[in-house]
N, C-alpha and C positions, 0 to 999 in steps of 0.2 A: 231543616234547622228549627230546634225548637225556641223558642220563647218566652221566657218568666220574668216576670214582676211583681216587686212587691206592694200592695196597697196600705197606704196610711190612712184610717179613719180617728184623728185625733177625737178627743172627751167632747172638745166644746161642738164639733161638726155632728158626731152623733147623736149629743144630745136634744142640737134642733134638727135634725134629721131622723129621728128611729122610726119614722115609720118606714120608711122605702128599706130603711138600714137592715130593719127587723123583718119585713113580709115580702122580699125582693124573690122572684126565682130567679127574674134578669134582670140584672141592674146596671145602669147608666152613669156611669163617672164623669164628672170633669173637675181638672185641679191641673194643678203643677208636676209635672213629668224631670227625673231628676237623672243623671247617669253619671254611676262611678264604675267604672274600668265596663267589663259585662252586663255591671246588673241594673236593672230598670227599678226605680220607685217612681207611683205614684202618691203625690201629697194630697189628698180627699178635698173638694171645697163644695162639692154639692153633688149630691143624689140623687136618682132618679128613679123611682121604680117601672121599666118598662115589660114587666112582666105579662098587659097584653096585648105585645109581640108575638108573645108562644102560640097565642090561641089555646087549641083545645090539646097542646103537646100533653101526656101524663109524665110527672115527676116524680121522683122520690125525695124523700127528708134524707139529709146526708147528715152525721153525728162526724166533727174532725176530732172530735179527743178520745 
């Protein structure tokens, strides 16, 4: 069974938030969790960048548009 949600990072949360927002590989949410019928929203209230978790994992830069 898979599992999707949507995450909300409203203006004012990223704005005192861009760094973790901006340089995250892994990133740490917590906020308000919302549910209509199926689908999962998260509402953003703070960030984390736990990016190192990975250690020495290699990444790639992912372009979504």
């Amino acid at each position: 069974m898979s599992v999707y949600l949507n995450l909300f990072v409203w203006r004012v949360v990223s704005g005192r938030q861009r760094q973790p927002l901006m340089a995250s590989r892994l990133m740490g949410v917590s906020g308000q969790l919302q549910l209509e019928g199926e689908v999962m929203h998260v509402i953003a209230h703070r960030l984390a960048n736990l990016s190192r978790w990975l250690g020495k994992v290699a990444t790639r830069p992912r372009d979504f548009h």
